[in-house]
C-alpha positions in Angstrom: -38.0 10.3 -37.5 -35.3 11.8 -40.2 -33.3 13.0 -37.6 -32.9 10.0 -35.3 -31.8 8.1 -38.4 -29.3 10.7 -39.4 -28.7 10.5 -35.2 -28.2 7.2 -35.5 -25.6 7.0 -39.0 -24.0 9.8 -37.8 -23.1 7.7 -34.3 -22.2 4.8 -36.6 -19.7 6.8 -38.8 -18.0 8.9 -36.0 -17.1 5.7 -33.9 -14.9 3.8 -36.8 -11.3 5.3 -36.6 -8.8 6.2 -34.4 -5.4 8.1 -34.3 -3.8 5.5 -31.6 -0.4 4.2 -33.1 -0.4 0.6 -34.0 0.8 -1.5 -30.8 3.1 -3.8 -30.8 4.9 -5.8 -28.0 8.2 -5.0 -26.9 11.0 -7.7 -27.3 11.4 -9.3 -24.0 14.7 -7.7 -22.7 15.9 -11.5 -21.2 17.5 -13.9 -22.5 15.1 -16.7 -24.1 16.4 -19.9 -21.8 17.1 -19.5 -17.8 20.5 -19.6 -16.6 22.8 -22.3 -16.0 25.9 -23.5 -14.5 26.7 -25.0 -10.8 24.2 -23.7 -8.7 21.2 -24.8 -10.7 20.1 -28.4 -11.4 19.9 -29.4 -15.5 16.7 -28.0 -16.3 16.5 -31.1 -19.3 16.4 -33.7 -16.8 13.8 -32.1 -14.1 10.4 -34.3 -13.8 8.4 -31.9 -11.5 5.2 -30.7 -13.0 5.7 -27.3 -15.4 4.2 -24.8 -13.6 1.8 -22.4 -15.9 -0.3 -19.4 -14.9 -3.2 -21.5 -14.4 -2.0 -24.2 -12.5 -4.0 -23.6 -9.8 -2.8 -23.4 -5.7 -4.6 -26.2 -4.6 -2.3 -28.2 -7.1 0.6 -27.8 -5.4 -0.3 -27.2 -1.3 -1.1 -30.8 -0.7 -1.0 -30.1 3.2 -4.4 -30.1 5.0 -3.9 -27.4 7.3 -2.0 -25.0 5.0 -4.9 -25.3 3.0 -7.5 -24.8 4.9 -5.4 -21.2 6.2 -5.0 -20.4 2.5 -8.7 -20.9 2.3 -9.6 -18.5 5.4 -7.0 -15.9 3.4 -8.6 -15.9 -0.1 -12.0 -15.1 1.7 -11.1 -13.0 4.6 -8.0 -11.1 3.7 -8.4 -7.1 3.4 -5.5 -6.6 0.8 -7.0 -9.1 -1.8 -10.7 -7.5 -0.7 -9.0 -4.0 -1.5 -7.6 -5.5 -4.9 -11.3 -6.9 -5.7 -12.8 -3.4 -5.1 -10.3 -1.8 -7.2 -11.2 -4.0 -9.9 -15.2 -3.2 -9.8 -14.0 0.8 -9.4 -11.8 0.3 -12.6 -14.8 -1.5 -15.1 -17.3 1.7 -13.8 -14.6 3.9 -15.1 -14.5 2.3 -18.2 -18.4 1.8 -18.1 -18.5 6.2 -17.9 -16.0 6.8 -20.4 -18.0 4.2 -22.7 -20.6 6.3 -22.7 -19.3 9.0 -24.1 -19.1 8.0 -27.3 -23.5 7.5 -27.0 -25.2 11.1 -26.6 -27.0 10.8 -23.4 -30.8 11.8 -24.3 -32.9 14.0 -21.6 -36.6 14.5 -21.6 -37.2 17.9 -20.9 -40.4 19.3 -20.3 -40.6 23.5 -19.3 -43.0 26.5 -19.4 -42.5 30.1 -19.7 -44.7 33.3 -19.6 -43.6 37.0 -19.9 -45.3 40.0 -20.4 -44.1 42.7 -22.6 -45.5 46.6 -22.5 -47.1 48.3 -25.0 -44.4 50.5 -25.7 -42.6 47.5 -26.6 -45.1 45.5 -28.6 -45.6 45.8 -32.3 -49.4 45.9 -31.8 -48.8 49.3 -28.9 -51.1 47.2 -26.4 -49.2 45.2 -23.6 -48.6 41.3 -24.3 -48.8 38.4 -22.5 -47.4 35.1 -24.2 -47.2 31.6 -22.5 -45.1 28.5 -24.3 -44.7 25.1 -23.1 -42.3 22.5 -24.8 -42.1 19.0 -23.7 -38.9 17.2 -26.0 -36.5 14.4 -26.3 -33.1 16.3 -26.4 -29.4 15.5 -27.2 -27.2 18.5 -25.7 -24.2 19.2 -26.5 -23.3 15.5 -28.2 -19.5 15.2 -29.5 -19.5 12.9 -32.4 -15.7 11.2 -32.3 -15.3 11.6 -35.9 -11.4 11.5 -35.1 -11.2 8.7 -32.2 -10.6 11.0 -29.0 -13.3 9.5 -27.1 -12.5 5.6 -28.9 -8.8 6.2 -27.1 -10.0 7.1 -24.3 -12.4 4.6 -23.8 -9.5 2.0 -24.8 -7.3 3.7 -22.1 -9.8 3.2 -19.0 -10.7 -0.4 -20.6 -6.7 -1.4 -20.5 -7.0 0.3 -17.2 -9.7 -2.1 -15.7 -7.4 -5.1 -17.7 -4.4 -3.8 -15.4 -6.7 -3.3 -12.1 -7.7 -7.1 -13.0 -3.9 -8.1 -13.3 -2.5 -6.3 -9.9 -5.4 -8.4 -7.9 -4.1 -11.7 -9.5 -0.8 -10.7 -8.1 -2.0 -9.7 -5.1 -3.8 -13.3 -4.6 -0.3 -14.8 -5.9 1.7 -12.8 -3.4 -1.6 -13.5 -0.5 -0.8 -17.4 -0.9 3.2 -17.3 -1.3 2.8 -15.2 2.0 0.7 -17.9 3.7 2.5 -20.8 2.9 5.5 -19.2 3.7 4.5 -18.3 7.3 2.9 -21.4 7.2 6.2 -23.4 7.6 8.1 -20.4 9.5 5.9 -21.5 12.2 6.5 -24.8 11.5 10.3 -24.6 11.9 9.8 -22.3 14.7 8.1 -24.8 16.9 10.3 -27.7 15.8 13.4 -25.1 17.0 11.2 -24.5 20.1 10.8 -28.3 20.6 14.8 -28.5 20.1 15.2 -25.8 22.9 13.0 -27.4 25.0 14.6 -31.0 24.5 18.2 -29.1 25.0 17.5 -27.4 28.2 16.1 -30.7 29.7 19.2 -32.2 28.9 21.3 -29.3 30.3 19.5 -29.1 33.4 20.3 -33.1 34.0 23.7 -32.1 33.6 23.6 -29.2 35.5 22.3 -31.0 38.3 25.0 -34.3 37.8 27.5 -31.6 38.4 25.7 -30.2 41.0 25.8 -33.1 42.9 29.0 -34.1 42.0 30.7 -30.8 43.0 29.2 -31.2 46.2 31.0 -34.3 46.9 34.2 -32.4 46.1 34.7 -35.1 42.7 34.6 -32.0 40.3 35.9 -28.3 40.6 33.7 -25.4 40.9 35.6 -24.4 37.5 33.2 -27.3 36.0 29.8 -26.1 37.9 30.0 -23.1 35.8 31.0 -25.0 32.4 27.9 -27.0 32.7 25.7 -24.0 34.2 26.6 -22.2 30.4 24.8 -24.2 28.4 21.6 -24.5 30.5 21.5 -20.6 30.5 21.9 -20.1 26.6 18.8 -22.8 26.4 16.9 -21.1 28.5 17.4 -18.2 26.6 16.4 -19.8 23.4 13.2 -21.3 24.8 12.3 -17.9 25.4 12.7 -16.6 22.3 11.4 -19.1 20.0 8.1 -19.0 22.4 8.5 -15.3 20.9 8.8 -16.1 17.5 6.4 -18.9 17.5 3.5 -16.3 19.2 4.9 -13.6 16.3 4.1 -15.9 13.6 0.9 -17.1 14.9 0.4 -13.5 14.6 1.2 -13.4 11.2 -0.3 -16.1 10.0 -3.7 -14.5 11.9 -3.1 -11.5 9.8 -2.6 -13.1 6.5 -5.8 -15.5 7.3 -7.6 -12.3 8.3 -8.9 -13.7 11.5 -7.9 -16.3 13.9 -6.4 -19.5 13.0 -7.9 -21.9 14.0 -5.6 -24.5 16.3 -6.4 -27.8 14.4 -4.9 -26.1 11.0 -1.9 -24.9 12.8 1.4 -26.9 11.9 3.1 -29.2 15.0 6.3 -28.7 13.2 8.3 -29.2 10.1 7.7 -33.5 10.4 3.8 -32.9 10.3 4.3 -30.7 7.2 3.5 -32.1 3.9 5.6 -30.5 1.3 4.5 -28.4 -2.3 4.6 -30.4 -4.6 7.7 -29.5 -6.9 7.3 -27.5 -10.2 9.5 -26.7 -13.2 10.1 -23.6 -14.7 10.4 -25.2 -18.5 13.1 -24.3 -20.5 11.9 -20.6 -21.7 11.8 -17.9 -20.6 8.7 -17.0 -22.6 6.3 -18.1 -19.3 7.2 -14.8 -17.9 4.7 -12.9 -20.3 2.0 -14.7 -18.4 3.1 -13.4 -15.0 0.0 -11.0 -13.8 2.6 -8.5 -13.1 4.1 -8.8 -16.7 0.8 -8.4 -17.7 -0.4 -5.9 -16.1 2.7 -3.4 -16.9 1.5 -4.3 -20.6 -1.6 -3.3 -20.3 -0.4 -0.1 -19.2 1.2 0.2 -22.2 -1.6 -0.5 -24.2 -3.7 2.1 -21.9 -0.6 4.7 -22.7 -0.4 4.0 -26.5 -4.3 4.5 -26.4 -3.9 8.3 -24.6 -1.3 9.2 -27.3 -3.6 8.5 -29.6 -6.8 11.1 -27.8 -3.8 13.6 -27.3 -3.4 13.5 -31.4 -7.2 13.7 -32.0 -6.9 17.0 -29.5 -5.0 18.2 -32.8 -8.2 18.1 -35.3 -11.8 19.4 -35.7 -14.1 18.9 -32.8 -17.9 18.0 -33.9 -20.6 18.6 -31.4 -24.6 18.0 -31.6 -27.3 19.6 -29.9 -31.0 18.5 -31.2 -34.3 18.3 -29.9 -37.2 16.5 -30.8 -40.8 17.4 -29.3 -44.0 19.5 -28.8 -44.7 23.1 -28.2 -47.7 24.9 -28.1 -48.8 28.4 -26.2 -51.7 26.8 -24.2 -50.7 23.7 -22.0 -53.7 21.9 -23.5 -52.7 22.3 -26.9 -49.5 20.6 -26.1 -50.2 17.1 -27.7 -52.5 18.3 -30.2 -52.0 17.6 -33.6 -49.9 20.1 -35.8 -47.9 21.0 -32.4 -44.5 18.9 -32.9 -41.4 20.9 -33.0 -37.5 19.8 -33.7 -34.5 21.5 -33.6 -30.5 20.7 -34.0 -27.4 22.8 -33.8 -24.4 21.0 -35.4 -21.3 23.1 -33.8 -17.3 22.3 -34.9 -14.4 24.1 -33.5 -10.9 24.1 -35.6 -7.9 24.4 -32.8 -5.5 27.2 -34.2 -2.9 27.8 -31.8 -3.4 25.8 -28.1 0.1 25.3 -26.5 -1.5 23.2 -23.6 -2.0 20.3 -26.8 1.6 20.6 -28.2 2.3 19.7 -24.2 -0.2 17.5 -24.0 0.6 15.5 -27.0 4.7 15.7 -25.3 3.5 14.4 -22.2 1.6 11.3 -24.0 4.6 10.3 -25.8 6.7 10.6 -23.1 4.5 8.3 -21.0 4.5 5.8 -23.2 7.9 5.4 -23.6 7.6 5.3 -20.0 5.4 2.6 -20.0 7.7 0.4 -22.4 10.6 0.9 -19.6 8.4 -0.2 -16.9 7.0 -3.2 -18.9 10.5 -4.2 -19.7 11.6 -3.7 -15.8 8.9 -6.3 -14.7 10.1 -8.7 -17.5 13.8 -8.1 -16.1 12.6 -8.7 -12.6 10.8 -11.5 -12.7 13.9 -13.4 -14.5 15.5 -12.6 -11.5 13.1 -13.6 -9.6 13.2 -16.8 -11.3 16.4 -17.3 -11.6 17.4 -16.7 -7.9 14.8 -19.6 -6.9 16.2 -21.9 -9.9 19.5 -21.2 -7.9 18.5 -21.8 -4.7 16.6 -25.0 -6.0 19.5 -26.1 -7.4 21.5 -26.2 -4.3 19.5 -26.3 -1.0 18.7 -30.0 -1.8 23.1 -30.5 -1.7 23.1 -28.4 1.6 20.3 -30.3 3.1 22.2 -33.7 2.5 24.7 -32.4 3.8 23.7 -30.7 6.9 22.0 -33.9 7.5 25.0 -36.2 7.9 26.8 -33.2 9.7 23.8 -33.5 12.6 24.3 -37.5 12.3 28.4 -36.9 13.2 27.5 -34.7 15.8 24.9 -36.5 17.6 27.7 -39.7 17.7 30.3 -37.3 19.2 28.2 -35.8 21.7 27.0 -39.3 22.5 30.5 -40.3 22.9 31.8 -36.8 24.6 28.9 -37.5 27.1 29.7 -41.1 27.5 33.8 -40.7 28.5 32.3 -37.6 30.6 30.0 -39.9 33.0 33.3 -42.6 33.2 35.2 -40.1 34.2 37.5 -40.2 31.2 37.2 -37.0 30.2 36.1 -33.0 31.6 32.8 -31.6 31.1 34.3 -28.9 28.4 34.4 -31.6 25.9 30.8 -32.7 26.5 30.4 -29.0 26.3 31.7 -28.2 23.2 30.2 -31.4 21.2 26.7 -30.0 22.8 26.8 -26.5 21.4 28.0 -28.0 17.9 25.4 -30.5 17.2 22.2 -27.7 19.4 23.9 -25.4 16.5 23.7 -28.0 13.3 20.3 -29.1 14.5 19.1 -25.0 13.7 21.1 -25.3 10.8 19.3 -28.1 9.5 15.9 -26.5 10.4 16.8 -23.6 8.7 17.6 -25.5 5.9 14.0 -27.2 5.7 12.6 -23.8 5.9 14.7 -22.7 3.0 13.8 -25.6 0.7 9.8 -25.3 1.8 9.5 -21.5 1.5 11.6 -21.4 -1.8 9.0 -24.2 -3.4 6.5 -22.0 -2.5 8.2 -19.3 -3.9 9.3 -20.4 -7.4 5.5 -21.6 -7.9 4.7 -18.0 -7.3 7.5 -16.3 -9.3 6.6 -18.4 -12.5 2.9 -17.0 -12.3 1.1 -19.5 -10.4 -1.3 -19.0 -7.4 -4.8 -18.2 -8.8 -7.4 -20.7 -9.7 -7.5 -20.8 -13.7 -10.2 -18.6 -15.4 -12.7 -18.6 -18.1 -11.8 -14.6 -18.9 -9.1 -13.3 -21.3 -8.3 -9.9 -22.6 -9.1 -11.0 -26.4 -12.6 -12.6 -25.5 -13.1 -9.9 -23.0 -12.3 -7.1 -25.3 -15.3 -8.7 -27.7 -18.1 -8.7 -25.3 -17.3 -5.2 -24.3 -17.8 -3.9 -27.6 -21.3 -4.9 -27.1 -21.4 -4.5 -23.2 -19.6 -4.1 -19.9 -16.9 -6.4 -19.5 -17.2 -9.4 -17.2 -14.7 -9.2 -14.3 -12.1 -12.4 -15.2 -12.4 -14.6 -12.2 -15.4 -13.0 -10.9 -17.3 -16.2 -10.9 -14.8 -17.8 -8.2 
């Protein structure tokens, strides 16, 4: 038993160190507060809800239908079942590498027999010898005196952290996606609706000309004016039925499988808007983006390779031991005086390996990598952010306004229209006060669309989307020294 306790101190002292530098988190490259000026609204007097990373989706989407679509997406989508697979692919990776720091024990049980001539043998008379050996071996065992195999079980474990990460974002971006194509469908059937609405007008018009250029009251010059408009509606019935069957499409897509028809939207009046967040006043909430997060534990996974590239720099300690029978009669092999145990410590000093000054070049240079690409994500998702502060800022001052543009519009059609039937007046004005308010009325869906789809997507920029979770990197990170780590969010 000697050597399994010497087995066993010697695992316990090679696992304690390791040559990995120190980490420590870049300064975020942003500036601490969000922007400010005209476009954005005085983040000191918004009431909306602070939005966090756990605030979860079902928070905010407080329509029915969009819901129940984001529902059908979070089970049936293929990129977020691609994300989930990635994950369980990553935590086997880090469950092999692991293991190498534990010698992997083989029973081995064999049996030999040779002859050897007379001429040969010490005793001048031809020999035949039989051994069998049954044993509990450890081949070839590195013991990580320096931390190689340490680092590179951090590196795969920071690996699955980041695999864990990119799936949150994926889910983020999955219900961002929905509820955006949620409400372009909604705006494209209220635009349809408008068409629709416009070319029955136009056609009554067309056909009060009609009539009235068959009396001889109106030119032929007029028959055309009024035959313009009932074209270019006709034309845009057409394409929004287009765009409406496109983002049914879509939204099929996202859902990954048919919608069904009770969730779809009528339009933008039967959609119930998010509910508004706010950003806060720091910048900090970035760091708890998944996308921050998982650039940073990339980092982490490249600080941890520099450190096996410096352990490729000192002595390598292997083991190979047995522990066992052997006897030269297969019935003698249990007997008692038959145990046999062997061990064959082996260390090789590197002298000269070019391929680990390159090596060692190549981890550094990764890592500095790493802390460009971490600071990137920071710098994009301020932008990110501040582009949606911006546009929430504003879009409610262009919606007001667009609003009592359709109002004035709607009065001078009314009016054009009214001093067209008394006779007052030619069709071109009726015309021309028709193809500005059909235009404003777009306008003002567009503008509905805008404010709904950028709600959506600030709640998504500042982190938001995925249901809040009982697994962190610190806690996780504890329960894997003694384990496999759980999955964070697994249970949902």
């Amino acid at each position: 038993m000697s050597i399994w306790i010497a087995l066993a101190g010697i695992i316990v002292l090679g696992t304690g160190c390791t040559l990995a530098p120190r980490y420590a988190r870049p300064s975020p490259p942003v500036r601490e507060t969000w922007p400010s000026g005209p476009a954005y609204r005085d983040l000191t007097a918004v009431t909306n809800t602070p939005c966090t990373a756990e605030t979860a989706w079902r928070e905010i989407y407080t329509d029915a239908g969009l819901r129940g679509v984001i529902e059908m997406a979070l089970t049936n989508n293929r990129d977020l079942r691609i994300a989930s697979m990635s994950v369980e692919r990553a935590r086997a990776y880090y469950g092999i590498q692991r293991a190498g720091l534990l010698p992997a024990v083989d029973a081995v049980g064999s049996a030999s027999k040779a002859r050897t001539p007379g001429d040969l043998a010490s005793s001048g008379k031809a020999q035949t010898t039989e051994r069998y050996d049954a044993n509990l071996g450890v081949a070839a065992w590195e013991i990580d005196f320096f931390g190689r195999i340490r680092s590179l079980k951090d590196r795969a474990l920071e690996e699955f952290y980041a695999s864990e990460q990119a799936r949150r974002s994926v889910q983020i971006l999955l219900v961002s996606s929905v509820a955006q194509a949620y409400f372009a469908l909604a705006a494209d059937r209220a635009n349809l609706r408008l068409s629709q609405n416009t070319l029955e007008a136009q056609q009554a018009a067309f056909d009060l000309v009609q009539r009235r250029y068959d009396l001889g009251l109106v030119p032929e010059l007029e028959l055309f004016r009024a035959q313009t408009p009932l074209e270019v509606a006709r034309r845009d019935v057409a394409l929004y039925q287009q765009r409406v069957a496109e983002g049914e499409n879509a939204l099929n897509l996202l859902a990954g499988g048919p919608v069904p028809i009770e969730l779809l939207p009528a339009d933008l009046d039967a959609v119930c808007p998010p509910r508004g967040v706010s950003a806060g006043l720091s910048s900090a909430v970035l760091l708890n983006r998944p996308d921050v997060q998982e650039a940073e534990s990339l980092l982490k996974a490249a600080n941890a390779d520099l450190g096996a590239a410096r352990a490729a720099f000192f002595p390598r300690v292997t083991l190979t031991a047995a522990l066992g029978t052997a006897s030269g009669e297969l019935s003698g092999l249990f007997e008692a005086g038959s145990g046999a145990w062997s061990y064959a410590p082996k260390i090789v000093m590197p002298i000269f390996d070019a391929r680990t000054w390159s090596a060692h070049k190549a981890a550094r240079v990764q890592r500095e990598l790493a802390v460009a690409q971490y600071e990137k994500a920071i710098q994009s998702a301020f932008r990110e952010v501040a582009d949606a502060l911006a546009a929430q800022g504003s879009v409610g001052t262009q919606l007001g306004a667009q609003q009592s543009l359709v109002k004035a519009l709607s009065e001078t059609y009314r009016l054009a229209q009214s001093r067209f039937d008394k006779g007052i007046d030619s069709y071109l004005g009726v015309l021309d006060a028709q193809r500005s308010l059909f235009a404003a009325q777009q306008a003002l869906n567009f503008l509905r669309l805008q404010k709904l789809s950028n709600d959506a997507r600030l709640y998504a920029v500042l982190g938001g989307g995925w249901t809040a979770e009982s697994g962190n990197p610190s806690s996780v990170a504890k329960e894997a020294a003694h384990g496999e780590p759980p999955i964070p969010g697994q249970s949902q």
